[in-house]
Structure formats: structure tokens, C-alpha cells
N, C-alpha and C positions, 0 to 999 in steps of 0.2 A: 299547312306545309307549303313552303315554296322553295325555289331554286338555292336560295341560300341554306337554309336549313337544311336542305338533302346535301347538301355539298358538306356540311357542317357533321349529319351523320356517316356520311359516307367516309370523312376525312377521320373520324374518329376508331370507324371501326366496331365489330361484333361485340354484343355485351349484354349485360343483362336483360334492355329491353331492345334489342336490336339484331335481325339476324338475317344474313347475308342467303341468297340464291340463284347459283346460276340461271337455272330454268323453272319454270310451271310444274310440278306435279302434283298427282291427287293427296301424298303423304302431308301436303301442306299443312294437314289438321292437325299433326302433329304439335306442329309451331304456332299454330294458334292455338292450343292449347296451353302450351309451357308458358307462352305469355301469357294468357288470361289468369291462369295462377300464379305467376309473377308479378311484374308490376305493369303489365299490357308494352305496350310498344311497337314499334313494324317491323315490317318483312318486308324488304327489296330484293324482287325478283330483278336478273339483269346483272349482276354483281358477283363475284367470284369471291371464295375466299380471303384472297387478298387483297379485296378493294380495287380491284380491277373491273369496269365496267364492261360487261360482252354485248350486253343488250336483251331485252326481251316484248314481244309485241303484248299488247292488250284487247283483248275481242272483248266483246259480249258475250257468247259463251261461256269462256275463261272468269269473266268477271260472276254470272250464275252461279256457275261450279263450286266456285271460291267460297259465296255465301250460301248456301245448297250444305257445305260440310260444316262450315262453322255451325249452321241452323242445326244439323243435325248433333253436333255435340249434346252433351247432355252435364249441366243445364244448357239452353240452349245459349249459342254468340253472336251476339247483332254485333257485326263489324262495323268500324267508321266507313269514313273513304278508302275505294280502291281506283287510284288515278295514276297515270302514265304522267311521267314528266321528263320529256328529254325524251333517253331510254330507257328509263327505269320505272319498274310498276312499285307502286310505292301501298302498301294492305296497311291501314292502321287498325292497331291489335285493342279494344281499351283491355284496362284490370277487373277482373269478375268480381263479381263482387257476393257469389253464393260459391265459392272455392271448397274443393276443389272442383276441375271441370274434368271432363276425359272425354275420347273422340272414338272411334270402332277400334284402332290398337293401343286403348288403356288410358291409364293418368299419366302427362306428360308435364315438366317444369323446367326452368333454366336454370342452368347451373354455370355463374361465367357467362362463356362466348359458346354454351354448347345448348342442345335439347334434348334431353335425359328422362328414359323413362323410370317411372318412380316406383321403389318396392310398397309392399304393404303397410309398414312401419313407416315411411313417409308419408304417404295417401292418409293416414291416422293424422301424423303431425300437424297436415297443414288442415287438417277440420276442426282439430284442439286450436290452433295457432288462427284461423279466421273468428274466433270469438274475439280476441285481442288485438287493438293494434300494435304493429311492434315500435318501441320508441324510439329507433330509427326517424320514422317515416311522419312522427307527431310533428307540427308545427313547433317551431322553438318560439317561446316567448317574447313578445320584445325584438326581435330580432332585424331589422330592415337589409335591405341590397348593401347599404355604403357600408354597414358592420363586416362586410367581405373583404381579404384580402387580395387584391389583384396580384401583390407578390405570389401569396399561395396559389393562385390560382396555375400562374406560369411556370411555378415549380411542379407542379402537377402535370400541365402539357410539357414539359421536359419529361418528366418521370415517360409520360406514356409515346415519349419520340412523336410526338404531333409538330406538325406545322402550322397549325388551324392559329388564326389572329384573331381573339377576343377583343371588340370595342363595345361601344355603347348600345351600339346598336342589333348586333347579335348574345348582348350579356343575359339576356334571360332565358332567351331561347336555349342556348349554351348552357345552363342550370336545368333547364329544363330536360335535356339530352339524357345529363347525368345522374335526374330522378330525385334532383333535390330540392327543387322548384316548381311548386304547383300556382293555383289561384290564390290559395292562401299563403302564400310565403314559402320560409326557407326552413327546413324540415329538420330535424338533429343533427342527422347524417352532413348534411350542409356544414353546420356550426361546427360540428366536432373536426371536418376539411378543412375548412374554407376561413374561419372565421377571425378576423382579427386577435380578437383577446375570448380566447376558446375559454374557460377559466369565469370567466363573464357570464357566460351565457348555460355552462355543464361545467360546475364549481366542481365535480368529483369524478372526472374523467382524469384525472392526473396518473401515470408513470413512476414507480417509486426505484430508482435504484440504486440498490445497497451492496459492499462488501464486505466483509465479514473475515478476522481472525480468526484460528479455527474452524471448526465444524459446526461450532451453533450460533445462536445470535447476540452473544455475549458482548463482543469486542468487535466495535463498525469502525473502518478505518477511510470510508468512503461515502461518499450517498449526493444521489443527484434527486432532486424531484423535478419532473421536465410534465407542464400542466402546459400544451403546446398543441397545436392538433396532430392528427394521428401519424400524419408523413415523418415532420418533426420527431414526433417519439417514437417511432420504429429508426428511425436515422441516430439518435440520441443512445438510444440502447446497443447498437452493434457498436459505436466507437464507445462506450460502457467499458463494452464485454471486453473489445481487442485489449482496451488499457491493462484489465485485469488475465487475461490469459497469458501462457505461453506460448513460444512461438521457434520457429526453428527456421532456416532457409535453406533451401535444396536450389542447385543450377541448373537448368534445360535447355540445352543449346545454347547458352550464350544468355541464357535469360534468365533472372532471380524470384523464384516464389518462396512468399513466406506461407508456411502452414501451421496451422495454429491448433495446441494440446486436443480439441473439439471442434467438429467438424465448423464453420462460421456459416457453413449453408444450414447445417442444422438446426442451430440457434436461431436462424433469421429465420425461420423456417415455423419455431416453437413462436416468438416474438409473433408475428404477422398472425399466429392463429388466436396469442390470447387477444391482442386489438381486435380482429375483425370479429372474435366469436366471445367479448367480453358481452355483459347482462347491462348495458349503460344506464339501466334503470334502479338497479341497488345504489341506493344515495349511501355517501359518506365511505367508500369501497376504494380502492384503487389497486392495477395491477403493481405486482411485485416483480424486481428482477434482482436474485438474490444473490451474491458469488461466494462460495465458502471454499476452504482449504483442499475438499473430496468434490465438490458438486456444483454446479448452479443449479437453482429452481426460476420459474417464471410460472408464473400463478395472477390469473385472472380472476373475475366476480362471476359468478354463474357457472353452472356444475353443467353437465352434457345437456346438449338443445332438445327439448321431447321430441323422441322417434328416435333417439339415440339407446344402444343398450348394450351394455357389457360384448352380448355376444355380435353387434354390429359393430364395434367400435373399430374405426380404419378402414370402414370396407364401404360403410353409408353416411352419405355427406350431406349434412342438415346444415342449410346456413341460420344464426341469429341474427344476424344482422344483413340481408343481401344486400342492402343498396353500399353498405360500407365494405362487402364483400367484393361485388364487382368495381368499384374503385381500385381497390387493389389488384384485383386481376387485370384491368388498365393500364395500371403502371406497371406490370408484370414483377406482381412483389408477390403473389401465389402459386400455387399447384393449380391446376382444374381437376373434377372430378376427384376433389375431397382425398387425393393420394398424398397430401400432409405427411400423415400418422407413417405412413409406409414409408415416404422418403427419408423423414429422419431414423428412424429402425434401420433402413438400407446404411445412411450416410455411417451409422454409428459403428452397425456392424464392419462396413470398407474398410474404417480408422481400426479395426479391433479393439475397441473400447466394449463395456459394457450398454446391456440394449437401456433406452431410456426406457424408466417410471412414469405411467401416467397414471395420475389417480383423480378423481371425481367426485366431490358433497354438494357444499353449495360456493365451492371453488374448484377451478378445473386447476391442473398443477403438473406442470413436465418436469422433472427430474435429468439431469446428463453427470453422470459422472465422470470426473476429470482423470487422467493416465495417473495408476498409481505412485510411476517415477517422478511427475511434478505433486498430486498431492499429497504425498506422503516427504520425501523427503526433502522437497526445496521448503514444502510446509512447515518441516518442525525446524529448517536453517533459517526459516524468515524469523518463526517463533523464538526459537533461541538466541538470535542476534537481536532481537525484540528485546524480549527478558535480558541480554545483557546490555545493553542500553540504559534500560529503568531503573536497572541495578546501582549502575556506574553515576546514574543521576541522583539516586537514594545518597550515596558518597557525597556526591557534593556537594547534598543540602546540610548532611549533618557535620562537614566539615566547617560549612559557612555558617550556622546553625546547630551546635550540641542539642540543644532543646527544643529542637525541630518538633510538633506534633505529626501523628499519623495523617489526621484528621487533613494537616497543612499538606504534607507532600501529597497525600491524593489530590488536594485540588489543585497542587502546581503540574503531577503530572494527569491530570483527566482520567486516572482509573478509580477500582474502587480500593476503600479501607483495606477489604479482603485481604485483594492483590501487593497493595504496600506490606502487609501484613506477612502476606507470604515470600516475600522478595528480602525484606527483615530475617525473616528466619532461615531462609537462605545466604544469607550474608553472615550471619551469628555460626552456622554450619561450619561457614568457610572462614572462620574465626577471621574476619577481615572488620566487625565492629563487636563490641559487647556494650550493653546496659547498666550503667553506673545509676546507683539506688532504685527507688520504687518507680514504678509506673507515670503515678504523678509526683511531681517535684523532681525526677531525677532527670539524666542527660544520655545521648549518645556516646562513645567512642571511640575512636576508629584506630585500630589493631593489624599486624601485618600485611600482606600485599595488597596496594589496591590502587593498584596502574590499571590503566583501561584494556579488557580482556580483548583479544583479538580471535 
């Protein structure tokens, strides 16, 4: 650690492995514990909340004490360096590596920018969860520094209002901060941020999103696939969504907001959780963003994270993914302390909508259903203006074409036989064509009105 790099965490701000302290107290073991079951990291004593430096001195006593509680943890925590620089006492935390740890007030872990004590059901998680590395944190294949996007990288320090100047000379350390760079390279988490040609290096981290006529998946009149890193496709998906919502404008003093059918913090809300808590290790998998006529779905790879259970759901906050976790809470594109689940239930309920469906296999999956006045009846005006369109199209192929096949106008208009099939006999109904001789060999018609319906 030196002058630079403290400046570099300090400018950065609290996070997963970093946590801010006005003064010295004994509760410190606290903190050193949540990091040793996170990914270790320091404690700057001297520092206020806010990134404000107040100052704090360094004895020899204080420095004893320090390692006195750590030792006393159980297992026990040989701490790095504890060094004064400037004003500020700088305690490096490393990562345990026999997790979990606990100190005299219990199991403690980070969650975010916070230090959170852990229920029973998480102290289980993270003992199942240290047999496994998580594929986050795996080295990415293949992968070097110049594979990094410096665009992305400054899109990133915007997202998270930094000032801090990345050059050559601070770019690892810088990696390093953020938990994505070790001795051995650039981590998943890395690649799946940062990475030039993300796609390249996590071929099945892709974003699928689709719209949908109707209520089921019959008829798609949309679809994006954005194989981008994660910023990209949480950004990619809410301008998606807005295309396809409704939207109304209310005035407030003099000022215009649009509000949209479903709450858009909800959605981002839903979005941000399946990224950060997708299973990035199911190959050939991709998250879903579905829009239909009643509902969206967003549906991710990976069913609830172990220590998750029915009856904890919304209330205990188990990250899959922390390092990609705290990223986001960086940019402030999260909740802290796993209040997700609760905010959109809140946001849905404010709109009087119905509450969102979450359901859980080996895909997690949110549900929002859209106000019955847009999808119900603008639903069956798009529909019906649809169908007469297709209709009016059938006219004029067999105008231009008596002996048009079925077979032909499906493929001129993109649907199926069925559909042609049923739009035919809807037309025969409305005595506007009839069917001259058999099936084969014979020809189309066309019989009473057939100006374009309006």
C-alpha cells in the first residue's frame, strides 16, 4: 500500500472489501471478520462515512489490541499490515481461507458497503459455499490486461460519480480495488465488466430480449440479443422495456413526467437482481426478458442461492455472485441489505397493480403484471388491427394471384399455414372471397366489399 493507492481507495469509497472508520474501537472484530469471510480487504481507521478524513493516531497498544482480537477469532486471523500513513491507520484484512470465521458477537460478513451480522441459514451457506470456488472469482482463460476495455472501464467510474484518473500506472492496482485482479489475472467477474468482446471470453452470458403478441410465445414481434458486459445489458434492457410499455405524462409545477404502465424502478430493480444473482456457470443458458400483452417475465439461470428458503425469501440476503454484487452497488444500481424483493412488492403495490410472482427451480423468474386497461384492451386493438392488416394482405395477393397457395402467403406474410388458414376462413365468413373448384387445381375469388377495414 502507498500514498497512491490509499488515495485511490479512499476516492472510491466503502465496498465490499473496504470499510470506512471514524475512530478505534474494540467492536473492530467485527469487521474483521466480515472481511475474512468476504474477500478480505481494509479498514481505514481516520475516515468518516463520507470519505472525509478526521484523522486517527497509531500507538502500539492500539496496534496489540487490534491483533489480540483478530488472534482471538475463531479460526484464528493473522492480519497483514497495520500502518499509519498520512492520518489514516490503514489494517489489511486478508480472505480466510477455513470460512466461516466469527469473533465474541457471532458470524459477521459484507454485504455491499455495510457489516452485517449473519443468521443461521447463512453461516450454513457460506460452509457449503467454501468447498466451491464461486465462478466469479475463477481466473478467465486466456484473458490478458489489453483484452480490457478502457471505455468500459470510464463508463463504470461515471456510473459510480468517481473522479479518480486511471492511467498505466495505477491500472492494476485499480483492478485490484475492485477484486478482479489478483496474481493470477483477470477473474470472470472482470471479463463479464470490463472486457472488450465479453462473448469471447463467457460465450453464454448473453441477454435475450423478446416481445411477444399476445399472452404466450407464439407470435415475437421483437427481440434483441445484447452478449455485452453487464452495464451494457442492464442499460440495453430498461430502454427494451420503455419501447414496449405504456406510458402517460402528468405536469408538476411546470415540469413533465412520464410514468410508465409498471413501476420502471421495479423492472430495474427485477433486471439488476437476475445479472448480479444469475448462476454464470450453467453453460449454453441465457437470461430472458419477456414482454407479453398481461405481463413481463425476467428470468435468469440459477434457482435461489443455498441458505435461501421459501420461508426466508425477501428477508435474507445471500449474494451469488459478490464481487459482481458489489460492482453494482458502486454504481448505485442496487438496494443494500437484500431489500430487492421488498421494494418491488412496495413499488407495485403504490402503482395498484398486482403484487409480482417470484418463482424458483433451476430458474429464478419475476413476474409483473401489466394494468388490465393497457393489457387487455389496447391488447386485443393492437390484435385486431394486426389481424386486419394480414387480412387485407390475403386480398391482395389473391387479387394479384387467384392461385395463390397457402403454403405462399405464409411465407410472404411470416406467419404460420394455421394462421393463413384461419384468416381464409374468416374472410369466406365475410363472404368477401369464395373458393372456385378443389383444393388442388382450383383458384381464389374475391366477392363483395373488400376496401381496407378501418
Amino acid at each position: 500500500m502507498n500514498n497512491e493507492q490509499l488515495k485511490l481507495l479512499i476516492a472510491e469509497g466503502e465496498g465490499l472489501t473496504l470499510e470506512f472508520k471514524e475512530r478505534y474501537t474494540s467492536k473492530i472484530d467485527r469487521d474483521i471478520v466480515a472481511l475474512t469471510n468476504s474477500k478480505g480487504g481494509y479498514i481505514l481507521l481516520g475516515i468518516d462515512d463520507n470519505g472525509k478524513i478526521t484523522g486517527e493516531k497509531l500507538t502500539n497498544p492500539m496496534k496489540a489490541e487490534i491483533h489480540s482480537l483478530a488472534r482471538n477469532c475463531e479460526p484464528r486471523i493473522e492480519l497483514g499490515k497495520i500502518v499509519k500513513m498520512d492520518q489514516v491507520v490503514v489494517i489489511e484484512v486478508p480472505e480466510g481461507k477455513e470460512k466461516p470465521y466469527s469473533c465474541s458477537s457471532g458470524y459477521f460478513r459484507r454485504l455491499d458497503a455495510m457489516t452485517q451480522k449473519m443468521t443461521q441459514q447463512e453461516v450454513r451457506a457460506v460452509f457449503r459455499k467454501a468447498i466451491d470456488t464461486a465462478f466469479e472469482d475463477i481466473p478467465c482463460p486466456d484473458f490478458q490486461l489489453e483484452d480490457i476495455s478502457i471505455k468500459k472501464i470510464k463508463a463504470f467510474l461515471a456510473e459510480t460519480k468517481t473522479s479518480y484518473k486511471v492511467n498505466k500506472d495505477n491500472f492494476t492496482a485499480f483492478l485490484a480495488s475492485l477484486s478482479i485482479y489478483k496474481g493470477e489475472g483477470i477473474n470472470n467477474a472482470g471479463a463479464l465488466m470490463f472486457a472488450s468482446d465479453v462473448c469471447r471470453f463467457v460465450p453464454y452470458s448473453e441477454i435475450i430480449l423478446a416481445a411477444f403478441k399476445g399472452m404466450d410465445k407464439t407470435l415475437i414481434y421483437d427481440r434483441k440479443d445484447v452478449g455485452n458486459d453487464l452495464l451494457t445489458q442492464l442499460k440495453e434492457s430498461i430502454e427494451f422495456i420503455k419501447k414496449h410499455l405504456n406510458v402517460r405524462s402528468e405536469i408538476r409545477d411546470f415540469d413533465r413526467f412520464d410514468i410508465f404502465e409498471i413501476p420502471l424502478d421495479a423492472l430495474r430493480e427485477a433486471v439488476v437482481n437476475a445479472i448480479v444473482h444469475r448462476d454464470y456457470s450453467m453453460k449454453g443458458t441465457s437470461i430472458y426478458l419477456r414482454i407479453f400483452d398481461d405481463r413481463i417475465e425476467i428470468e435468469n439461470p440459477g434457482g435461489l442461492p443455498r441458505g435461501i428458503t421459501k420461508e426466508n425469501f425477501g428477508k435474507t440476503s445471500i449474494r451469488r455472485n459478490p464481487i459482481i454484487a458489489d460492482l453494482f452497488h458502486r454504481m448505485d444500481k442496487m438496494e443494500r441489505l437484500g431489500s430487492g424483493i421488498e421494494r418491488m412488492r412496495g413499488l407495485m403495490r403504490d402503482a395498484d397493480l398486482k403484487a409480482p410472482v417470484f418463482e424458483s427451480e433451476n430458474f429464478f423468474r419475476a413476474v409483473f403484471f401489466r394494468d388490465e386497461k393497457y393489457s387487455l384492451k389496447t391488447g386485443q386493438k393492437s390484435s385486431q388491427k394486426s389481424s386486419q392488416k394480414s387480412s387485407q394482405k390475403i386480398l391482395d395477393y389473391i387479387k394479384s394471384n387467384p392461385k395463390i397457395t397457402i403454403k405462399e402467403m405464409a411465407e410472404n406474410l411470416n406467419i404460420s399455414d394455421r394462421s393463413i388458414k384461419k384468416h381464409l376462413t374468416n374472410l369466406r365468413n365475410q363472404e368477401k372471397i369464395r373458393r372456385i373448384g378443389p383444393d388442388k387445381g382450383g383458384y381464389w375469388e374475391i366477392t363483395g366489399n373488400t376496401h381496407h377495414d378501418r
